[in-house]
N, C-alpha and C positions, 0 to 999 in steps of 0.2 A: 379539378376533373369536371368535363361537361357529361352531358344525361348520356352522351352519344361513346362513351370511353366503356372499353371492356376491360372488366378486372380478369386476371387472371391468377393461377393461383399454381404454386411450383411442388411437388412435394422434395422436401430437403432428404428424407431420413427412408432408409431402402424399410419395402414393408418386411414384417416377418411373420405374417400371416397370409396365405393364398388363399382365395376364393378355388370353390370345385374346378371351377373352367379353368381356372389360370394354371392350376393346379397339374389337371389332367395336361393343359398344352407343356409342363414342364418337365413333365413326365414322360411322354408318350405315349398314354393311356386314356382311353375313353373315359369322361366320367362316369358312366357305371360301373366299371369294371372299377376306378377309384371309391368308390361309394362301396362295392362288394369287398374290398379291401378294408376298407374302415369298418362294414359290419363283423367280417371274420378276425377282427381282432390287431391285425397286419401293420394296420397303419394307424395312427393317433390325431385325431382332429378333435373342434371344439365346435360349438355352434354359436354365432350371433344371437343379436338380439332379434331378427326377425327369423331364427334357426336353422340356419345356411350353415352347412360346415364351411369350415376356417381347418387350413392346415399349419403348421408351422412348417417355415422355409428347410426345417432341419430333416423332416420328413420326404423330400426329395432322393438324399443319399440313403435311406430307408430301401424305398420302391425301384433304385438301382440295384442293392443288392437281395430284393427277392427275384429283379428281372434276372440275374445274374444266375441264381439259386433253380431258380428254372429252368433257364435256358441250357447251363449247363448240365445241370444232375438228374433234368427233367421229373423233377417236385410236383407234387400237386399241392395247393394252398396247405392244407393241414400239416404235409412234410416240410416247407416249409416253415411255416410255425413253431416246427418243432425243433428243427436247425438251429432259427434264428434263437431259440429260446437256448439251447443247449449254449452256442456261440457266445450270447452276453455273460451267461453262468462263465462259461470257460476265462474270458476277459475278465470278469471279477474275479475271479480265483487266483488269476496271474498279476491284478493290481495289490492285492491283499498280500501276494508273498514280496510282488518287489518293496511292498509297505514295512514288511516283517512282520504282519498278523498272522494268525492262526485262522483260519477259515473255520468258520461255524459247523458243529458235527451236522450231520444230516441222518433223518432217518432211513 
């Protein structure tokens, strides 16, 4: 290789982390309004080393169905929340019987 050759460099391995922007473009959403989702609880990000949220790529079918939650039943974030909370309860309850567990008393 002479001084004059450009390296370049390929990534092999799909990311599984988004940056805010790439994030919002995956979405269809502003990053603010991304960012107001991640402080109301909604959605689950990490931060970098210089504190940049990071989403994980799983987080996309997330933000489809509060767009969904919305659009449809016309939710506001907190009903929402509450949905989506109820919603995973209800899937775990229905994984535990096809298990044959007993689901935990509740008070």
């Amino acid at each position: 290789m002479n001084a004059r050759s450009v390296q370049r460099r390929y990534v092999l391995v799909k990311a599984d982390r988004l940056s805010t922007e790439s994030f919002a473009d995956a979405t269809g959403l502003h990053p603010s309004v991304v960012r107001q989702l991640v402080a109301l609880g909604l959605v689950e990000a990490d931060r970098d080393s210089r504190g940049e949220l990071m989403f994980p790529v799983s987080q996309v079918g997330v933000v489809a169905r509060i767009q969904r939650l919305r659009r449809g039943l016309g939710l506001n974030y907190a009903g929402v929340g509450a949905v989506l909370m109820l919603l995973d309860r209800i899937a775990s309850l229905e994984q535990q019987l096809r298990l044959g567990q007993r689901p935990p008393e509740q008070d």
